[in-house]
C-alpha positions as CSV (number, residue, x, y, z in Angstrom):
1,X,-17.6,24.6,18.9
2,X,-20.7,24.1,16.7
3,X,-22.5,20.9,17.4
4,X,-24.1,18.4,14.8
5,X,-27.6,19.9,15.6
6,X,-27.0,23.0,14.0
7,X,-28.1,23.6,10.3
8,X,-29.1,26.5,8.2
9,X,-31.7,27.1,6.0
10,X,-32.8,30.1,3.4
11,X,-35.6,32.9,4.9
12,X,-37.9,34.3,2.2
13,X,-36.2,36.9,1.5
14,X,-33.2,34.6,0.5
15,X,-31.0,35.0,3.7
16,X,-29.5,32.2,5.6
17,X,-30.7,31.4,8.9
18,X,-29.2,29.3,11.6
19,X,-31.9,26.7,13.3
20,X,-32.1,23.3,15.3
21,X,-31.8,20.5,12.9
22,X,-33.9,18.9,15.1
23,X,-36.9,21.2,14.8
24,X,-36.3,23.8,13.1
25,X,-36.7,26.8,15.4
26,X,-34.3,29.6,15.3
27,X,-31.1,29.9,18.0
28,X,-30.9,31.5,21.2
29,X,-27.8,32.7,22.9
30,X,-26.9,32.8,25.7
31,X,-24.4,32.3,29.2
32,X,-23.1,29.7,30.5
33,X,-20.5,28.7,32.6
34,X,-18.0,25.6,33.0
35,X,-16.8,23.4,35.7
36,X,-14.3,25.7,36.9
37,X,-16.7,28.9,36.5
38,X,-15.1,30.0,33.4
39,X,-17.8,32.0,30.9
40,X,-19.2,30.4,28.2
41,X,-21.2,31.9,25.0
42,X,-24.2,29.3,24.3
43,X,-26.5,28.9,21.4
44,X,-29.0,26.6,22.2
45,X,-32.4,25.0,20.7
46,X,-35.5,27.4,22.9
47,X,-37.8,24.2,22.0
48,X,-35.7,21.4,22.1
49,X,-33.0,23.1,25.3
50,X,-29.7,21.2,22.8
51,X,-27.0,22.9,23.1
52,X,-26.6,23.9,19.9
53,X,-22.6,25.6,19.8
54,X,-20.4,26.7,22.7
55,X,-17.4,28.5,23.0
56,X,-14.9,31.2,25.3
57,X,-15.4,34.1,23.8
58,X,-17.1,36.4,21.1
59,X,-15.0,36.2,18.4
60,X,-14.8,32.9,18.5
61,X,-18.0,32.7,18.2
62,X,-18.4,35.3,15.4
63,X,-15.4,33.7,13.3
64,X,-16.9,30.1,13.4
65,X,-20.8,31.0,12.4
66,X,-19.0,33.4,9.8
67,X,-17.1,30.0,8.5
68,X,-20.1,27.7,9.6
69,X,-22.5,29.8,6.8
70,X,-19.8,30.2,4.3
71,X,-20.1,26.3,3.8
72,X,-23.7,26.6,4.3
73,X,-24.1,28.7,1.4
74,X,-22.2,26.7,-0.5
75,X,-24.4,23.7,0.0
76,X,-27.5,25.9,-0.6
């Protein structure tokens, strides 16, 4: 699940990148785990420590940024 502090914006070299809409530094991922120990993928905010997006597993989290930049890109 992405979060409303997530945001993309266009590198240089005309890629999209994900960052904080906060303060604009780039994601990291990382572990996590829930209330009942289940795993949990994180992408969170290294300056700002938001959670950023969550979710149970890797493709999860590889079909929702694909989706997430495909409506980036169209904004862009």
């Amino acid at each position: 699940m992405i979060e409303n502090h997530l945001c993309g914006m266009k590198a240089r070299n005309g890629t999209l990148i994900f960052v904080c809409s906060t303060c604009k530094e780039p994601p990291n991922f990382t572990f996590g785990a829930q209330a009942k120990g289940e795993l949990v993928y994180l992408m969170l905010c290294p300056k700002c420590g938001l959670v950023l997006a969550e979710w149970g597993s890797l493709e999860d989290r590889h079909r929702e940024l694909s989706e997430f930049g495909q409506k980036l890109r169209t904004h862009h």
